[in-house]
C-alpha positions as CSV (number, residue, x, y, z in Angstrom):
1,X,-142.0,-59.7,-63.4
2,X,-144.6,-60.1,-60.6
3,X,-144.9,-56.7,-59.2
4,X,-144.9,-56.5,-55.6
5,X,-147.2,-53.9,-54.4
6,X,-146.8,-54.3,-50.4
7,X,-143.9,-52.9,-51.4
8,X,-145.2,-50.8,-53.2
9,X,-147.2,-49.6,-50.7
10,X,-144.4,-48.6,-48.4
11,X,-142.7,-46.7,-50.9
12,X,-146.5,-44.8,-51.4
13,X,-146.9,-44.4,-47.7
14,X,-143.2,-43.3,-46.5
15,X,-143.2,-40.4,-49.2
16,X,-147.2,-39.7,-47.9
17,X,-146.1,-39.4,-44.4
18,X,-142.6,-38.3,-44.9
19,X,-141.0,-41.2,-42.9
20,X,-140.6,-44.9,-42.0
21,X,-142.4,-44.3,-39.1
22,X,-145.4,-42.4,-39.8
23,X,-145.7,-45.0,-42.9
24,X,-145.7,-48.0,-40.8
25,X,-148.6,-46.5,-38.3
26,X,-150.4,-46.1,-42.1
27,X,-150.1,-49.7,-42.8
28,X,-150.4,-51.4,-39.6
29,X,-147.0,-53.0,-40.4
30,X,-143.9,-52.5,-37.8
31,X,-140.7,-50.0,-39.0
32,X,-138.8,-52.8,-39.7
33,X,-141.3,-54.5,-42.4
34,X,-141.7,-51.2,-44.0
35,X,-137.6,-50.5,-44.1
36,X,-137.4,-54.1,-45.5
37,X,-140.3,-54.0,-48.0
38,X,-138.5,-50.6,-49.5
39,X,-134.9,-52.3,-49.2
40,X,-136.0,-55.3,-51.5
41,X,-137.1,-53.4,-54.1
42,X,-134.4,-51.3,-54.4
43,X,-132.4,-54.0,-55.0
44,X,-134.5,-55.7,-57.0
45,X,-134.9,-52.7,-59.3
46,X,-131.0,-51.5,-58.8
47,X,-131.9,-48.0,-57.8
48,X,-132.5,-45.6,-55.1
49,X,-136.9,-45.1,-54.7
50,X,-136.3,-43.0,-51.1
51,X,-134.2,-40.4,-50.4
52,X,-133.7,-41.2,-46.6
53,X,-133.9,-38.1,-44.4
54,X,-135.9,-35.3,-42.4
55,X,-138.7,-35.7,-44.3
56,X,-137.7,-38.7,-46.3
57,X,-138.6,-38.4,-50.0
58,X,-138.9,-40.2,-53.4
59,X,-136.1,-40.1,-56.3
60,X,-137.6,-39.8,-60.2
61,X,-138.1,-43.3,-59.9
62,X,-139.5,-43.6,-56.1
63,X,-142.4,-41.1,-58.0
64,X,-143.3,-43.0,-60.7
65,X,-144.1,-45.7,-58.2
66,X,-145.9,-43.3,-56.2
67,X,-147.6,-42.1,-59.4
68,X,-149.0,-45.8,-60.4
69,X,-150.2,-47.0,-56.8
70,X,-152.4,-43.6,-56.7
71,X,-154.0,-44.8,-59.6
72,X,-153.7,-48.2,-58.0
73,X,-155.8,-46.5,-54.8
74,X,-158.5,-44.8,-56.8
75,X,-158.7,-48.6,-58.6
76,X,-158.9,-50.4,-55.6
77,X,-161.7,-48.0,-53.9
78,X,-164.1,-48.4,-57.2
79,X,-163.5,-52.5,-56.8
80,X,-164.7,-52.2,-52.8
81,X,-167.2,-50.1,-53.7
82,X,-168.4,-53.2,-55.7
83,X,-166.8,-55.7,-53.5
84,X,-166.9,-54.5,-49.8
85,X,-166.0,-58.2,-48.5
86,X,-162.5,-57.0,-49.5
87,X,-162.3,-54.1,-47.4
88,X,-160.3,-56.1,-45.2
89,X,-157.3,-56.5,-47.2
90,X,-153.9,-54.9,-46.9
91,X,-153.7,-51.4,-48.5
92,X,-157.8,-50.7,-48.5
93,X,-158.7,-47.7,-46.7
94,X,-158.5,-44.3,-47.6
95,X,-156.9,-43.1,-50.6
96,X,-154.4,-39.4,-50.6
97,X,-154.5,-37.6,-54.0
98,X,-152.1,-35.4,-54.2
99,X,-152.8,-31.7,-56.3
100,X,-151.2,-28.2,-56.5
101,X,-152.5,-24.8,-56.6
102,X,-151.1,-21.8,-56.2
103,X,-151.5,-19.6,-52.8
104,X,-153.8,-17.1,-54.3
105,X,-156.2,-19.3,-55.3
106,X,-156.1,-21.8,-52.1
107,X,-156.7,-18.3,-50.3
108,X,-159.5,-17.3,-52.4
109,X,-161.6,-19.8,-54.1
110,X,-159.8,-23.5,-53.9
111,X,-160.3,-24.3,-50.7
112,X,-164.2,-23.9,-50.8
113,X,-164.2,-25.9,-53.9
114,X,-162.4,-29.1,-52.4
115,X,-164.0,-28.5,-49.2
116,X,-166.8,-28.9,-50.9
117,X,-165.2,-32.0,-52.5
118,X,-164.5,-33.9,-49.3
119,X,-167.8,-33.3,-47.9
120,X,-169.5,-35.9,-50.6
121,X,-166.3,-38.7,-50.4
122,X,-163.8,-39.7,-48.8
123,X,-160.6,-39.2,-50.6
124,X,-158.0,-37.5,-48.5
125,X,-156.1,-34.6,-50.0
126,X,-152.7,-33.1,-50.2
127,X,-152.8,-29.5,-51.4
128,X,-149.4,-28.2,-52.8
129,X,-148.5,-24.8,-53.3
130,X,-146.4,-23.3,-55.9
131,X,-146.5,-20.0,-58.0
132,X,-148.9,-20.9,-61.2
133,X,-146.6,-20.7,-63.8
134,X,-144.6,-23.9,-61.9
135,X,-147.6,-26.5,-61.0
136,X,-147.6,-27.8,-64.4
137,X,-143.9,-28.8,-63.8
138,X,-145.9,-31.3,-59.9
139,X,-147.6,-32.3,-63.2
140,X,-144.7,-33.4,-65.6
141,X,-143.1,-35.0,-62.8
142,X,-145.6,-37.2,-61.7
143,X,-146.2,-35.2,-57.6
144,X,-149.2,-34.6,-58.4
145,X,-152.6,-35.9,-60.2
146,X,-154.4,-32.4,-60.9
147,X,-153.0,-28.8,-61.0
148,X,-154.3,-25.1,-61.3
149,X,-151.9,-24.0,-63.5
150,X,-151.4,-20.7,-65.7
151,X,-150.5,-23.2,-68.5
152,X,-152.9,-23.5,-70.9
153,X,-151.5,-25.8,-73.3
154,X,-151.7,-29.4,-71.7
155,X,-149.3,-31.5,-70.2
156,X,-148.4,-34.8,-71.7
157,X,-151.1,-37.0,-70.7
158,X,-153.4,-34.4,-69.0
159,X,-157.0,-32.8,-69.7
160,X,-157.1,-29.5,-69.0
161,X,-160.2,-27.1,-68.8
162,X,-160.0,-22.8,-68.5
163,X,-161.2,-21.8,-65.0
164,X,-161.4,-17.8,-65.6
165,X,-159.2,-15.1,-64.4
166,X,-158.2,-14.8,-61.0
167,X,-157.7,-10.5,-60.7
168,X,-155.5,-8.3,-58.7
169,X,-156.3,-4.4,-57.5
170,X,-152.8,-2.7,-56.6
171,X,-153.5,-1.4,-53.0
172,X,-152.4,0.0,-50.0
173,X,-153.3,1.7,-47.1
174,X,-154.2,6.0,-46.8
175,X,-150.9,6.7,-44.7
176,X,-148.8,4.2,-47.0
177,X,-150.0,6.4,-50.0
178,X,-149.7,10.0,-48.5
179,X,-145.9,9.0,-47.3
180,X,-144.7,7.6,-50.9
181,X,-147.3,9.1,-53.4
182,X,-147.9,12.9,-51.8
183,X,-148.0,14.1,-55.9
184,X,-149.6,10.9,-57.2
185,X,-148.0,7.8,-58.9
186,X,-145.1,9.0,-60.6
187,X,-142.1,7.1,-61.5
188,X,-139.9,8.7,-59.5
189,X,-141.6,7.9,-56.1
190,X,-142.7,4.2,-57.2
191,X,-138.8,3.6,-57.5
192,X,-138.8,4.2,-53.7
193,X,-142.1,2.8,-52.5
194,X,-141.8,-0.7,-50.9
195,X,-143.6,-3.7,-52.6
196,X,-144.6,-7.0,-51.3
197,X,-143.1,-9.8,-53.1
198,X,-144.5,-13.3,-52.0
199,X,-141.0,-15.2,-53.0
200,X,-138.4,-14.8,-56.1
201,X,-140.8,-16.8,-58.1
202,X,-143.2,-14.1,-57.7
203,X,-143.3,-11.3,-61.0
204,X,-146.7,-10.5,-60.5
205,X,-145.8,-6.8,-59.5
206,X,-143.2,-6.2,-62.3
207,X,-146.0,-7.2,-64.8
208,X,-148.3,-5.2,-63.2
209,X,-145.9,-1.7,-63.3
210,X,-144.9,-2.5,-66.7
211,X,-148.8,-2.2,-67.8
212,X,-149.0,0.7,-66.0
213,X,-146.2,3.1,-66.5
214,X,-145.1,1.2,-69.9
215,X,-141.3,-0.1,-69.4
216,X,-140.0,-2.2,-66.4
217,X,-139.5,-0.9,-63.2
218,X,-137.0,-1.2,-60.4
219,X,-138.9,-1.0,-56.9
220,X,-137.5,-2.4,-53.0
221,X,-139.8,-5.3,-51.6
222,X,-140.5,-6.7,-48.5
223,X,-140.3,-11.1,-48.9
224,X,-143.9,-11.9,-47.7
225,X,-144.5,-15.8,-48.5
226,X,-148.3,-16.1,-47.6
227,X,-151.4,-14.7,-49.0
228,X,-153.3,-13.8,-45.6
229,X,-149.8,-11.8,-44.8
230,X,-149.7,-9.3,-47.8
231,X,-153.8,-8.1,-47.0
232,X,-152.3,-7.9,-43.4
233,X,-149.5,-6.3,-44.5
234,X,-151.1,-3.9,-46.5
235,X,-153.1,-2.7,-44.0
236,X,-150.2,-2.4,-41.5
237,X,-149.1,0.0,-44.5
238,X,-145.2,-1.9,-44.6
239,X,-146.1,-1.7,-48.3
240,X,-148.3,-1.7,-51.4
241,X,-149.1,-5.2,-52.9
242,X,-151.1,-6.7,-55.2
243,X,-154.0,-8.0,-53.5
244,X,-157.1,-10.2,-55.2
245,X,-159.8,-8.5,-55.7
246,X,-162.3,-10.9,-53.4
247,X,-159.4,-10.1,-50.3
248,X,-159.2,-6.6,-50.9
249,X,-163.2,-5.9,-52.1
250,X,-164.3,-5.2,-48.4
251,X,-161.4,-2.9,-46.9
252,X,-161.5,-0.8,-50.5
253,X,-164.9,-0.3,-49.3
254,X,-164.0,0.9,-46.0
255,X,-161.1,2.8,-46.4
256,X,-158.6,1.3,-44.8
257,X,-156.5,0.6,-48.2
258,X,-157.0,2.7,-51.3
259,X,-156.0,2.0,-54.8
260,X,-152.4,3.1,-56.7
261,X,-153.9,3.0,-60.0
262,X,-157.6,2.9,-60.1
263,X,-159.2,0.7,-62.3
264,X,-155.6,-0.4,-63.4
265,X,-156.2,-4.4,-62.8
266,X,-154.1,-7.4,-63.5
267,X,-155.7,-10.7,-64.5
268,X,-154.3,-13.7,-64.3
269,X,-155.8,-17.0,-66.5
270,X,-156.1,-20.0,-64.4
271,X,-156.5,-23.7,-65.8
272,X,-157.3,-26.8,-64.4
273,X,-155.0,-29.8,-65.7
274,X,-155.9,-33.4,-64.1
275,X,-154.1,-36.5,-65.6
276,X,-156.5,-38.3,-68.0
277,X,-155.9,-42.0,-66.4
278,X,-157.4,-40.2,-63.1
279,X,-160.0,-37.9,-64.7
280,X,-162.6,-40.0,-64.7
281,X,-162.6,-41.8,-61.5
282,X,-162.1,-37.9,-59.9
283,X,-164.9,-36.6,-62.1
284,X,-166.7,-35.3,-58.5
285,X,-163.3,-33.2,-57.9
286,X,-163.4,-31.7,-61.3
287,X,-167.1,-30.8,-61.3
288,X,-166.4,-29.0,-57.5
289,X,-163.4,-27.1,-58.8
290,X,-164.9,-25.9,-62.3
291,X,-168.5,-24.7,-60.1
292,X,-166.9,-22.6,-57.6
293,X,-164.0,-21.0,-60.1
294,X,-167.6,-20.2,-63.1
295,X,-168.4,-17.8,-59.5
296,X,-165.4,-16.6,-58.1
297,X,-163.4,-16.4,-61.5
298,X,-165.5,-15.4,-64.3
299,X,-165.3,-18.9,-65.8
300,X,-167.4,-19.6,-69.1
301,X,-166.2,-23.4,-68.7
C-alpha cells in the first residue's frame, strides 16, 4: 500500500489549525483539495480521521496519522538540512511539535526553557496544558511528542528524565488571614475559609491540608482556572491558595500575603517524558528544558 502523504498532510494540517480552512492557507492548496485529500483517505482506510466541527479534530486513528507525519516533519527538516534544493517541495517548511505541561510550570519555569528553545531553531510549538498527573495520558494517546508529567514510570515508548520538584507555600493575604484565622489555623475555621481550586482535576489543596492537620479536610473554593489568577487572587484576599514559591517569593517579602502554615511546603516531582523515535532529532529541546528546571526546580538531572 503506497501511502499517500499529501493526504497526509491535510489530515496533519486541519487538526494543526483546527479547520479546512486555516489548513489549506498552511499548504498553499485551495479548501476543496484539502476536503478531497481527507475524503479519499477516509474511504480508502474505511474510517472517520476528522471529526468535522468548530474546531475540527482527529479521531484515534486521525492521531496516529498526525503522530507519524510529526516524525515525518522532524525527518524531512534533517534531509533539507542536507539537501536544501528540496526546500521547494510540497510539505517543507516549518515543522509544529506538539507538548504538554501543566499551568504551573508554563507560568514558572517552561516558558523560559522553550523560549529559550525557539531562539536557536525554528521548530514551531504547541504548548498544552493539563493538570500533571494527566499529560502522560497527551502521551499514550499520541497528542503529543514530549510531556512534563508527575509520572515517573515511563510511558510505552517514551524516555523520561526527573526534572526536580516544583514547591508550593500556602498563602494569603493579612486581611484574608485576620477575617478567617483571628486564633490561628485551627480546623474549625479552615472548614470555613475559601480556597482556590484551579479546576476539579486540581487536589493539590486537599493534599496539602491532609499533611498539615493529618486527615482530609472539607473546605469551600472559589473555581480559578489560570495560574497568574490565584497570585492575583490571593492578593485581592477572595481566598488562600497554594501558590509556587518563585510567584509568591517577592510579595511574602513584602507583606502583602503571609503564610497559613509556615514552613509547611508541598512539593510536587516533575518529569520530562519525550517519545524515543523524536528524542534525538529534539535533543536541543530536551537539553533547554532539563537546564532551566536543574535552576528553578532543584533538578540533580
Amino acid at each position: 500500500m503506497v501511502v499517500d502523504y499529501a493526504a497526509l498532510r491535510a489530515v496533519a494540517a486541519v487538526v494543526r489549525t483546527g479547520s479546512f480552512e486555516r489548513a489549506a492557507a498552511s499548504l498553499n492548496v485551495t479548501p476543496s483539495a484539502v476536503s478531497q485529500r481527507i475524503k479519499h483517505l477516509e474511504e480508502r482506510l474505511g474510517a472517520v480521521l476528522i471529526e468535522r466541527g468548530t474546531p475540527c479534530t482527529a479521531t484515534d486513528k486521525g492521531l496516529a496519522l498526525c503522530r507519524h507525519m510529526d516524525r515525518v516533519g522532524m525527518l524531512e527538516k534533517d534531509l533539507m538540512a542536507q539537501l536544501p534544493e528540496l526546500s521547494g517541495a510540497e510539505g517543507a517548511g516549518q515543522v509544529t511539535l506538539n507538548v504538554a505541561t501543566n499551568a504551573d510550570s508554563l507560568g514558572t519555569w517552561f516558558l523560559e526553557a522553550i523560549a529559550s528553545f525557539t531562539r536557536t531553531t525554528d521548530y514551531l510549538v504547541n504548548v498544552a496544558i493539563d493538570d500533571e498527573d494527566h499529560t502522560a495520558d497527551w502521551l499514550r494517546r499520541g497528542r503529543v511528542l514530549a510531556a512534563v508529567t508527575s509520572l515517573e514510570r515511563p510511558v510505552q515508548g517514551c524516555r523520561v528524565t526527573p526534572l526536580g520538584a516544583l514547591r508550593y507555600q500556602a498563602t494569603a493575604s493579612p486581611d484574608f488571614v485576620a477575617r478567617y484565622f483571628p486564633d490561628g489555623l485551627t480546623k474549625e475555621a479552615f472548614h470555613c475559609a475559601p480556597a482556590l481550586t484551579f479546576d476539579q482535576k486540581d487536589r493539590l489543596q486537599n493534599v496539602w491540608a491532609r499533611e498539615v492537620f493529618g486527615q482530609d479536610m472539607s473546605f469551600p473554593t472559589h473555581w480559578l482556572p489560570s495560574t497568574q489568577s490565584f497570585l492575583e487572587g490571593s492578593l485581592a484576599g477572595m481566598g488562600w491558595a497554594l501558590n509556587p514559591v518563585q510567584l509568591a517569593r517577592r510579595h511574602l517579602e513584602r507583606g502583602d500575603l503571609v503564610e497559613l502554615a509556615p514552613g509547611q511546603m508541598l512539593e510536587r516531582h516533575l518529569f520530562w517524558q519525550i517519545n524515543r523515535l523524536a528524542a534525538d532529532q529534539l535533543h536541543e529541546l530536551s537539553r533547554s528544558i532539563l537546564t532551566v528546571a536543574q535552576r528553578e526546580l532543584g533538578s540533580q538531572a
